[in-house]
N, C-alpha and C positions, 0 to 999 in steps of 0.2 A: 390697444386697438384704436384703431383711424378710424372714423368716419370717413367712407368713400364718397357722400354728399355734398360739396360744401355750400350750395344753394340750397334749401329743403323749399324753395317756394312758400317761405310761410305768409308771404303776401296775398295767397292767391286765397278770395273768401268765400267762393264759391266750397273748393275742398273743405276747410274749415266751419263753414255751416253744414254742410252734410252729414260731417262727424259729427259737430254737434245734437243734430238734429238724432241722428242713434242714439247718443246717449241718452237724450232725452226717453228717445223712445223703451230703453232699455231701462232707466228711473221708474217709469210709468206702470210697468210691469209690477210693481212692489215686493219684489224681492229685497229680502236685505241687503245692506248695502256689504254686511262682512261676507256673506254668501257670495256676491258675486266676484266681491275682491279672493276668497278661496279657487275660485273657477278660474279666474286671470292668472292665480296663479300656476295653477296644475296646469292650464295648458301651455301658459310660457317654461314651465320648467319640462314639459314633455318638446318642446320646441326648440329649446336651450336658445332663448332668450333673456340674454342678461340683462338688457335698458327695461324688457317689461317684466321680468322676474324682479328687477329692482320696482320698477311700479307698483307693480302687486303686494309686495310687502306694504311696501307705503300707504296704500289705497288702504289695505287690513288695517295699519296701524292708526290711519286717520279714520275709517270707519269704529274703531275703537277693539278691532280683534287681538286677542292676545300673542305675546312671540311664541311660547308653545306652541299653539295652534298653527302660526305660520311656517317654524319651523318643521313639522313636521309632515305637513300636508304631501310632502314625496312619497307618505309613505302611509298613508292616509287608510287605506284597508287592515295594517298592522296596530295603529296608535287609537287610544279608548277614545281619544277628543274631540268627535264629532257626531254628529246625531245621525240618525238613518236619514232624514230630507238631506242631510249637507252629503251624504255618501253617495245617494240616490244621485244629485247634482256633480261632484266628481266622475262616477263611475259615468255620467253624459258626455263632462269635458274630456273626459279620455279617448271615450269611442268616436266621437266626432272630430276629437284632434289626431288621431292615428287611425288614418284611413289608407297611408303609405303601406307598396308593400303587402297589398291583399289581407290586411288586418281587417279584423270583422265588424268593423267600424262598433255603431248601438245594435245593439241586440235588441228582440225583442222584450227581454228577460229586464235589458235594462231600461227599457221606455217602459215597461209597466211598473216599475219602480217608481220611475218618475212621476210618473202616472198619480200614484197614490201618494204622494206626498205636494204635492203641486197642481193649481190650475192652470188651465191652459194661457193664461193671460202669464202666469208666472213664468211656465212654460219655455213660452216665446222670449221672454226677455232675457232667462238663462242659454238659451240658444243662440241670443242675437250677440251676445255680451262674450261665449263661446269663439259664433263666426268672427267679431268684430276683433277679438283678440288673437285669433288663427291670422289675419288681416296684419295687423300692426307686426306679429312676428317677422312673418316674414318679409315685410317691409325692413324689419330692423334689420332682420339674416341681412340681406342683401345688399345695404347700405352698409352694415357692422355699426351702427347705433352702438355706443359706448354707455354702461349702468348707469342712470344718477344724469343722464341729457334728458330734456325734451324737444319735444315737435314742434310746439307753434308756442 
């Protein structure tokens, strides 16, 4: 696959504080950092994002997540390897990532999960970490971002 970009503007610093400044804000939140690398990655694999399904792994494996764990998160409601907070958190990136299509996006069923397993402060930064990765997907779709590149 090509890259259809071949300028990505990584000069421009304005974009690149911005992001940065998300992720900050998504750190501050204190969710784990394997937790949110599980989120990146069920939403890129619901996305079929291969540059952030390849980050995802990464992000897991330098947050110190096991390959188990990463391996299986496709299928994450079937496999014993994750706790009810980390499902409660999946079962978010799902609904908020498949809103295509008249999908019934988060339930309330599944926000009161969330609910009990998470503050609101954590909340927010699984949600933002969610959007922000919805964000880069399809930036990648549409460019065709190739597994194993980066951005800036």
């Amino acid at each position: 696959m090509e890259n259809r970009l071949k300028n990505k503007n990584t000069d421009t610093p304005d974009l690149w504080t911005a992001i940065q400044h998300l992720h900050k804000a998504i750190a501050a939140g204190g969710v784990d950092p394997k937790l949110l690398s599980l989120v990146h990655l069920r939403a890129s694999q619901i996305n079929g994002c291969s540059a952030c399904v390849h980050a995802g792994v990464a992000g897991g494996k330098k947050a110190g997540e096991t390959d188990e764990r990463l391996h299986n998160v496709a299928a994450w409601r079937e496999a014993p390897f994750y706790t009810d907070a980390e499902r409660a958190a999946l079962a978010l990136a799902e609904g908020a990532t498949r809103l295509q299509d008249g999908a019934e996006g988060v339930t309330d069923a599944i926000w009161e999960e969330v609910n009990a397993h998470f503050t609101e402060a954590e909340i927010g930064a699984i949600n933002l970490e969610i959007a922000l990765t919805n964000f880069f997907n399809r930036l990648n779709r549409t460019v065709r971002e190739p597994a194993g590149r980066t951005w800036g």
